[in-house]
C-alpha positions as a printed Julia matrix, in Angstrom:
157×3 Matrix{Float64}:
 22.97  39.28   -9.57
 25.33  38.15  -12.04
 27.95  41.26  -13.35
 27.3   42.07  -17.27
 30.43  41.9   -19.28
 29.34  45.13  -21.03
 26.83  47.68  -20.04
 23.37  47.71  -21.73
 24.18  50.7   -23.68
 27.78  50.15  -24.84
 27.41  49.86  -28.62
 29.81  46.65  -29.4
 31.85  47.9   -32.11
 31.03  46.31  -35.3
 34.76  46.36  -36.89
 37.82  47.75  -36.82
 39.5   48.19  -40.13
 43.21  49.8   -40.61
 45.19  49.78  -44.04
 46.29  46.48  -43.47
 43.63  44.3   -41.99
 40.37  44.4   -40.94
 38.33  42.97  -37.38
 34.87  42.0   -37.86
 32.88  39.67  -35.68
 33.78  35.33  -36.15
 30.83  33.9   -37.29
 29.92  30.23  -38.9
 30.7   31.49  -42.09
 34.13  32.08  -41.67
 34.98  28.58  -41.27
 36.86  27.59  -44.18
 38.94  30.55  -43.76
 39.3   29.98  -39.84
 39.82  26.19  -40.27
 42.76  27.06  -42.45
 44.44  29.56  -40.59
 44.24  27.66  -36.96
 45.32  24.12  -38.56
 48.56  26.14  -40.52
 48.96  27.41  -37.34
 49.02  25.02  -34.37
 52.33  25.39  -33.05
 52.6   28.77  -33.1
 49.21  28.8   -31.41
 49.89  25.82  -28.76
 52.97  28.14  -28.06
 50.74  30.61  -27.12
 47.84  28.88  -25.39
 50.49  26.79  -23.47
 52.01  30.3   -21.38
 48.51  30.37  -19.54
 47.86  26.67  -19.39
 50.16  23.88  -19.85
 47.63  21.0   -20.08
 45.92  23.07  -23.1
 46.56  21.66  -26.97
 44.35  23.37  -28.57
 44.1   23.26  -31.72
 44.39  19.49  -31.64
 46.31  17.56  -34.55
 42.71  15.96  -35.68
 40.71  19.09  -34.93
 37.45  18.43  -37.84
 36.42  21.07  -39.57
 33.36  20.5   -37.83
 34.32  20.63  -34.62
 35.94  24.46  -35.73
 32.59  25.06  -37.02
 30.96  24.19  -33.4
 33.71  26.78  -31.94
 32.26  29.29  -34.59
 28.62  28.7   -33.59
 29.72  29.41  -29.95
 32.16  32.48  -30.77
 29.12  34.09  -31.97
 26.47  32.8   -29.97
 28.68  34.28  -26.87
 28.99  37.79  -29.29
 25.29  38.16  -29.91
 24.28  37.72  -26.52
 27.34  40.55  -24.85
 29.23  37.27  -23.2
 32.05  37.64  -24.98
 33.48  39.09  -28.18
 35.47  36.88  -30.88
 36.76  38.91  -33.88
 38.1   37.3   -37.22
 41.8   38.97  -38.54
 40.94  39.4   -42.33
 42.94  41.12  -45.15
 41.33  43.7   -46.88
 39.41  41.71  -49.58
 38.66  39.08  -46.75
 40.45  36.18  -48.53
 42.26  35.1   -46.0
 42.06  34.74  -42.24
 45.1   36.56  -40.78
 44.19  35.3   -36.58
 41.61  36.2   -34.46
 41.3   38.79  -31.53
 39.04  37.24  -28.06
 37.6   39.53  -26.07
 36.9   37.7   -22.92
 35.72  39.06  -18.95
 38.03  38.14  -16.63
 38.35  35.71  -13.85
 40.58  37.98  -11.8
 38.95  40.84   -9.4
 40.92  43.51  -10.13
 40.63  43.08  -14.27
 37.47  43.27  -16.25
 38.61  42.04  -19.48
 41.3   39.54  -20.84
 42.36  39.79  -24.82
 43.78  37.83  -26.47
 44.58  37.17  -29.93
 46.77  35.54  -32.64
 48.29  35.97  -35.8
 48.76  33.4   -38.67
 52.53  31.73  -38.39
 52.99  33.58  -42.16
 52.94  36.55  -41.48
 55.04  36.21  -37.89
 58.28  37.18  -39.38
 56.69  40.5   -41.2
 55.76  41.25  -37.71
 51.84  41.53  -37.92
 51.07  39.66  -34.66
 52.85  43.13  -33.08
 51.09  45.59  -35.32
 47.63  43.86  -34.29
 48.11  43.91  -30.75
 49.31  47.63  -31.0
 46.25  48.12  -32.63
 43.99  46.86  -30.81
 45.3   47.85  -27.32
 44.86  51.63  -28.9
 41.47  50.42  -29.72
 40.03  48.9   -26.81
 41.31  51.92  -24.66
 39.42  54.13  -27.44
 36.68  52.13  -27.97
 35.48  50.03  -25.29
 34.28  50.78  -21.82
 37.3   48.79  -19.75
 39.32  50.42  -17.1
 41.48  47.29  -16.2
 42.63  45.33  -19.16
 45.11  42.65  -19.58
 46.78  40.5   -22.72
 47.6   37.47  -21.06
 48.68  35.51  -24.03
 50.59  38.33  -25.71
 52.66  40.06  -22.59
 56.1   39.44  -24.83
 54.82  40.86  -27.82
């Protein structure tokens, strides 16, 4: 019998909106928006990726916008069906894509979820990749039904 990420009756929050930014599921639509941020972003993102895996590039340097598209497709594929949970970092009036927040079960026994998120390399330097994961640490101990929790990508922050 294969573990469920999330029990049957855990209502996956929605969104999570504060004064500054708001969390709502990644879906195809986003793309323009997503393609944007992650190509204006690859360093600061490889720099990231790169602290769990070495051998990882992602994004690559001729990522398509179609190929972002297929990783939106799958983002909420994985969301619809409990697998996983990939959240788009919006401002208010949603037009622009600040990062994104992945909500991912865990290889590792003892840990039943891994997050991990991002912030755009713009707004680095006004701190917002902090203020997110402040956020939603609060909000996953809140909000979702995880005893053991880690940020693998996001331990310095």
């Amino acid at each position: 019998m294969i573990k469920k990420f999330v029990p049957d009756d855990f209502i996956v929050p929605g969104k999570l909106e504060t004064e500054e930014f708001r969390l709502r599921m990644l879906t195809p639509g986003d793309v323009g928006k997503d393609y944007k941020a992650v190509m204006s972003s690859r360093e600061h993102l490889r720099s990231l990726v790169s602290k769990e895996d070495k051998n990882n590039t992602w994004p690559e340097e001729n990522m398509t916008i179609e190929e972002d598209l297929e990783d939106l497709k799958r983002h909420q594929e994985e969301f619809l069906q409990r697998k996983a949970f990939a959240y788009t970092v919006m401002n208010l009036d949603e037009s622009r894509c600040l990062g994104c927040v992945y909500i991912d079960p865990s290889e590792k026994p003892d840990i039943e979820a891994e997050v991990t998120l991002w912030a755009v390399t713009c707004e680095l330097e006004n701190g917002l990749e902090t203020r997110l994961l402040k956020t939603v640490k609060r909000w996953i101990e809140e909000k979702w039904p995880f005893n053991e929790t880690e940020y693998p990508l996001n331990k310095d922050a």
